[in-house]
C-alpha positions as CSV (number, residue, x, y, z in Angstrom):
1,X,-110.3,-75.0,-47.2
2,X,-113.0,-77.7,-47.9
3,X,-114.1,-76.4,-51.2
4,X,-110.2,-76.2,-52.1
5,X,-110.1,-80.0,-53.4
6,X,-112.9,-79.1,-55.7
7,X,-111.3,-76.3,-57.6
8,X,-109.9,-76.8,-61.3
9,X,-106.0,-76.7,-61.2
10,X,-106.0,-73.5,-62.8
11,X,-108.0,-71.9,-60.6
12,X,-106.2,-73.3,-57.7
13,X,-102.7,-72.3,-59.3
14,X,-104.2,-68.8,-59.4
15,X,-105.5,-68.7,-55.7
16,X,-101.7,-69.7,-55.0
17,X,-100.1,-67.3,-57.1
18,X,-102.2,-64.3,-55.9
19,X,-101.9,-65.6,-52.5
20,X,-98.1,-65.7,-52.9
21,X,-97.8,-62.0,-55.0
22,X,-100.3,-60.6,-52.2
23,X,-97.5,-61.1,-49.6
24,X,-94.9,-60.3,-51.9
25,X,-96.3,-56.8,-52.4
26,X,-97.0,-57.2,-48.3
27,X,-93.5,-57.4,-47.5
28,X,-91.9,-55.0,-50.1
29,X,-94.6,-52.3,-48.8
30,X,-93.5,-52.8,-45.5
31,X,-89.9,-52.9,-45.9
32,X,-89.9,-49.8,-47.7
33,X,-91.9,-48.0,-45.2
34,X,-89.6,-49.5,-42.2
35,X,-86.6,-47.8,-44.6
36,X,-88.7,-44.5,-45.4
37,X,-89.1,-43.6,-41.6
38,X,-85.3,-43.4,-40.5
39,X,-83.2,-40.7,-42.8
40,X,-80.3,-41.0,-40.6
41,X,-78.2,-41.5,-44.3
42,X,-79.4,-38.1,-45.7
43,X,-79.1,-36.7,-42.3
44,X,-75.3,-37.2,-42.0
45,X,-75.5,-36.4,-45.9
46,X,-76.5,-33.2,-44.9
47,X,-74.5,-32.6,-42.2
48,X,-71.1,-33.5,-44.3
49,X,-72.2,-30.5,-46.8
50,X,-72.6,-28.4,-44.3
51,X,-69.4,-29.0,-42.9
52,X,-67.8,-29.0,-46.5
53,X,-69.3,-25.5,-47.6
54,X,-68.3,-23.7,-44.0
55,X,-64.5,-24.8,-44.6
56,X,-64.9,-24.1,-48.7
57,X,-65.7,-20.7,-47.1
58,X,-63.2,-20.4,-44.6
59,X,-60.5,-20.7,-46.7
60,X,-61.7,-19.1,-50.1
61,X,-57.7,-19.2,-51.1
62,X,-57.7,-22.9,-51.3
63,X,-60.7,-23.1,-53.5
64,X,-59.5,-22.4,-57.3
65,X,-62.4,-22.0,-58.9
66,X,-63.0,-18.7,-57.3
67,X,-62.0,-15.9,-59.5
68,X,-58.7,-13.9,-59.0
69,X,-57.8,-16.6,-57.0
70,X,-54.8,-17.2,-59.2
């Protein structure tokens, strides 16, 4: 960092902006990847449909918009 001190300001603000967007981007890529790897949401997504269509099926009198259900 001894060369720092010599820089224009520009240049510095630029070495500090990149700096601070290169661990922006470093965080947001690792927070979505730490999200990405559980799907325990679409997993009891999954298994509320499942439960929905096998009693939709079991009781086919219940469900209206079958036809001749009327």
């Amino acid at each position: 960092m001894v060369g720092f001190g010599s820089l224009a300001p520009k240049t510095k603000n630029l070495v500090v902006g990149g700096g601070l967007t290169g661990f922006v981007f470093g965080v947001y890529y690792y927070t979505m990847r730490a999200v990405g790897n559980t799907d325990e949401l679409q997993v009891a997504i999954d298994k509320f449909e499942d439960l929905k269509k096998r009693d939709d099926a079991a009781t086919p009198a219940a469900n209206p918009s079958t036809p001749g259900s009327s």
